[in-house]
Residue frames as qw, qx, qy, qz and C-alpha x, y, z in Angstrom:
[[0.345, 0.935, -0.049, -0.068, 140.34, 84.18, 92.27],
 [0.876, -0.193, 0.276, 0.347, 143.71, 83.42, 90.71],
 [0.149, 0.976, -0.017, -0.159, 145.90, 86.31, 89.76],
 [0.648, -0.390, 0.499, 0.424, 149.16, 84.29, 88.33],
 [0.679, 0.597, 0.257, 0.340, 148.57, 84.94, 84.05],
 [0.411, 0.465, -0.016, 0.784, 150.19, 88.53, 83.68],
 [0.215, -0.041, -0.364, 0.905, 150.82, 91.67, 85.99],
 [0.094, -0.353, -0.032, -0.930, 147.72, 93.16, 84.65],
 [0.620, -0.461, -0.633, 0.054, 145.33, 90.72, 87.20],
 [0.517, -0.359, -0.441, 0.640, 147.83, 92.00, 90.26],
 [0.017, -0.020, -0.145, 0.989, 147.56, 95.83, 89.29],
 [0.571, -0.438, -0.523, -0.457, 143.42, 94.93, 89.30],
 [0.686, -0.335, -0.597, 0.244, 143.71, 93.53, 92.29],
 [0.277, -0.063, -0.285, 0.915, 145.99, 96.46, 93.74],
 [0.168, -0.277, -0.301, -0.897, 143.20, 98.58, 92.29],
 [0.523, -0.540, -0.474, -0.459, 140.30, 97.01, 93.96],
 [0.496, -0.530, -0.508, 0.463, 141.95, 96.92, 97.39],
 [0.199, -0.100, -0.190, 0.956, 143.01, 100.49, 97.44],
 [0.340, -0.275, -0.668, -0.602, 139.36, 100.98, 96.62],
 [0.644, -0.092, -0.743, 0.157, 138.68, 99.40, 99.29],
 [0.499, -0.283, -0.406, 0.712, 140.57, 100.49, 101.70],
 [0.146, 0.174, 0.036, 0.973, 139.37, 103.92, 100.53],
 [0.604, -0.496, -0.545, -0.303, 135.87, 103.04, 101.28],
 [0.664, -0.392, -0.612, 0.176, 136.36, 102.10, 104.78]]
């Protein structure tokens, strides 16, 4: 997974860890 085109990839990303993390 390669999250280097624009910001909105990284604030995905942010999104699916905090997800995540909320999970656990």
């Amino acid at each position: 997974m390669v999250v280097e085109q624009s910001s909105r990839g990284e604030r995905a990303f942010d999104i699916y860890s905090r997800l995540l993390n909320e999970r656990i």
